[in-house]
C-alpha positions, 0 to 999 in steps of 0.5 A: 500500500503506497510503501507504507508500513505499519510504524509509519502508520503509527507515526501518522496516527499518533501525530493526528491524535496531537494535532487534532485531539481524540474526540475530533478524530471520529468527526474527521473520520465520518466527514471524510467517509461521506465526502468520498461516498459524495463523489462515487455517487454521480460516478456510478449513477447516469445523469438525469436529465430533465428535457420536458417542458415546464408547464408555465413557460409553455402556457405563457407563450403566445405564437408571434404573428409576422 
């Protein structure tokens, strides 16, 4: 994985808990999670697109007469 061992692992991890403090950490954690599952989702589901008419801007036009 990338080169990274288990003691670098460690490093990171103990360096995150200094810098961001336990209790934060989780927050961190979900927010991340929901971000990557935020990009996958367009990736894996087609494009909706709308091309019907709205029923409003149908009604208000009138034919122009020349």
């Amino acid at each position: 994985m990338f080169g990274i061992g288990m003691p670098e692992l460690i490093v990171i991890l103990i360096i995150a808990i200094l810098v961001f403090g336990a209790t934060r950490l989780p927050e961190i954690g979900s927010g991340v999670g929901k971000a990557i599952r935020n990009f996958k989702k367009p990736i894996k589901d087609p494009p909706e697109i709308d091309v019907t008419p709205k029923e409003k801007e149908a009604e208000g036009k009138k034919p122009k007469k020349k």
